[in-house]
N, C-alpha and C positions, 0 to 999 in steps of 0.2 A: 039713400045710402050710396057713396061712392065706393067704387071698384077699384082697387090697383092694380096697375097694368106696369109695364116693363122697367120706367121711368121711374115709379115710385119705387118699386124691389131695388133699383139702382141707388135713388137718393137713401133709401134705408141701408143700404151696404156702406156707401159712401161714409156714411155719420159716422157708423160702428167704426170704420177704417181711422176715419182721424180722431176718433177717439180713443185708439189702441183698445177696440175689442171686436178687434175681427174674428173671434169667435161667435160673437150673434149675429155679425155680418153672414158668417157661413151658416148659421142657422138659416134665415134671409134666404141664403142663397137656394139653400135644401128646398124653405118651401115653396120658392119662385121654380124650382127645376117639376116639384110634385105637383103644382097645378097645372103646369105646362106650358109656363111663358118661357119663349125663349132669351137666351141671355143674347149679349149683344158685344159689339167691342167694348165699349165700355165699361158694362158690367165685368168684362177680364181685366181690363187694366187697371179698375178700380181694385178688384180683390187683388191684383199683382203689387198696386201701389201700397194698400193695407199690409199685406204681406212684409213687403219691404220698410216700412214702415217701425214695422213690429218688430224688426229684426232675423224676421224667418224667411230668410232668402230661400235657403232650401224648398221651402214649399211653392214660393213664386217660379222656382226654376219645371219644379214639377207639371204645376199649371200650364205653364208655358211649355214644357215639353210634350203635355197632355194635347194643349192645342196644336201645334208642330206636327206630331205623330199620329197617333190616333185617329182624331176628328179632323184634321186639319183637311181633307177633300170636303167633307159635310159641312165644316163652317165655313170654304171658301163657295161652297155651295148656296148659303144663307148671307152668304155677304159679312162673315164676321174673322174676316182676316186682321193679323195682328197691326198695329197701326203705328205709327212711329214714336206715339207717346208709349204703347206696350213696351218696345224697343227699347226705347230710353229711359224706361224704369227701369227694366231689368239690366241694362247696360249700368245706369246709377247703381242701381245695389252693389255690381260684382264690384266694382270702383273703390265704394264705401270701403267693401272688406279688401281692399288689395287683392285680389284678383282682375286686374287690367287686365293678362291675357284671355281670360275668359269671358270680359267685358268687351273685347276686341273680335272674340269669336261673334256674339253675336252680334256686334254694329257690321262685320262681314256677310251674315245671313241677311240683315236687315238690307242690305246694297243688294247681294243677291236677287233678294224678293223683288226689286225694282223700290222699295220704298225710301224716298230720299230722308237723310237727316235733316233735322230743324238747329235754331241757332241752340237749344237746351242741348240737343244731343252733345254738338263740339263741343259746347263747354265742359260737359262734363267728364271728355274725353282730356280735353286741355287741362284742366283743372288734373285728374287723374296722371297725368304725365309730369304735370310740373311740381305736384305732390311727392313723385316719384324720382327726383331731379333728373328728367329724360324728357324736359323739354325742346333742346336740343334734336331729337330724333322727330319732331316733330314736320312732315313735310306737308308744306302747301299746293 
């Protein structure tokens, strides 16, 4: 009998994610938290991606705030700091819905943290401005 360890509750979130039912994914997640494996970057930006996915920013915002706030010493403690894919999910989403400035808020925390953007981030900051006809304000 094989054991599932962190990897598989991840690939099992994943699925439920791109198949728009991140609800069993969260189920997943429930019982990966009650046996007592830890989650990991991953495992957040998957559920963040799912999230966003689905349409329920709101909730991604919250995770992400949950991580930020709360735990955020404990998982910088475990080595489960947010990572620039985290970033630029949640940066994507706010975009999606028009909200660039709130997309801008955190591509700023993300610079803060010291984590650099990747070429996905600009784009999707570019993309989000030139959507907006404010390319133009766009400095290199």
């Amino acid at each position: 009998r094989v054991k599932p360890n962190t990897a598989t509750f991840n690939a099992w979130i994943n699925a439920y994610g791109k198949l728009h039912r991140l609800d069993y994914g969260l189920s997943v997640w429930g019982k990966m938290m009650k046996i007592g494996f830890q989650p990991t970057v991953y495992t957040f930006s998957t559920l963040m991606n799912g999230f966003c996915m689905e349409r329920r920013v709101d909730q991604a915002i919250k995770l992400f705030g949950e991580i930020n706030e709360t735990d955020f010493k404990i998982l910088e403690e475990k080595g489960l700091d947010p990572n620039v894919i985290t970033y630029s999910t949640l940066i994507d989403s706010f975009c999606k819905k028009r909200l660039l400035k709130k997309g801008l808020t955190v591509f700023s925390q993300m610079l803060e943290k010291g984590i650099k953007p990747n070429v996905y981030t600009y784009n999707i900051l570019l993309d989000a401005f030139y959507k907006r006809g404010m390319i133009c304000r766009v400095k290199v």
